[in-house]
N, C-alpha and C positions, 0 to 999 in steps of 0.2 A: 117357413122362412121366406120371406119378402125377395123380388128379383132383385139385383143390384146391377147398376151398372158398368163396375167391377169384374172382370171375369176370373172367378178365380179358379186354380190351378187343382185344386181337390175336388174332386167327383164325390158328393157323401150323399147317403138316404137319407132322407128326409129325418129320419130319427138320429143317426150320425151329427148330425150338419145341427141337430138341438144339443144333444151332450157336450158336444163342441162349444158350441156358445155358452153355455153354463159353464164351462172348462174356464173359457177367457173371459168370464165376466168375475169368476171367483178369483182369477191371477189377475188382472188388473185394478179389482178392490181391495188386493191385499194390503197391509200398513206399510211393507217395503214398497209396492209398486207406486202407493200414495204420496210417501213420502220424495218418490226420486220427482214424479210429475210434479208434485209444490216446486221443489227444488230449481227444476228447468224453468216453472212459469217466471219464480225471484229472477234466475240468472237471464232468462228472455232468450228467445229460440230467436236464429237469423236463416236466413235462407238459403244459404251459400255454406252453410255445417249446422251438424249434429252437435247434442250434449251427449257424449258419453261416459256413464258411473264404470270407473271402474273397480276392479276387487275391494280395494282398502277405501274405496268409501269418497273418493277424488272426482272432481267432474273435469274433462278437460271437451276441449270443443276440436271434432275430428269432421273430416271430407262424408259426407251424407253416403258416399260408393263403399268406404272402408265401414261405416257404423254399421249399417243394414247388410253389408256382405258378409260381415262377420270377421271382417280383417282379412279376407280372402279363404278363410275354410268355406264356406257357403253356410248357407239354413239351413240344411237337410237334415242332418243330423242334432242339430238343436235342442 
């Protein structure tokens, strides 16, 4: 795996830090994850918020702090 200039927050070995990437390259080619990204390119991403899909299939445009935080649960558990 290539340095990045990202630091990120996971400590993996060398072979971790591969299965991982296989991991997110097979969820984000999925036909659901393809389709929500077409979706966002049609609607156009702004800078100042998020598209977010929610359950039933809806896009609504939410604060970038709420999208990525998880609505205040965090990521950890994700």
């Amino acid at each position: 795996m290539k340095s990045s200039p990202i630091k990120l927050k996971q400590k993996l070995s060398p072979q971790a830090a591969k299965d991982k990437a296989a991991r997110d390259k097979k969820m984000a080619m999925s036909p659901a994850r393809k389709a929500k990204k077409a979706q966002n390119q049609r609607i156009g991403q702004r800078s100042d918020s998020d598209l977010h899909h929610t359950k039933s299939g809806a896009v609504k445009r939410v604060s970038i702090k709420n999208n990525r935080g998880n609505f205040g649960r965090g990521t950890k558990n994700e």
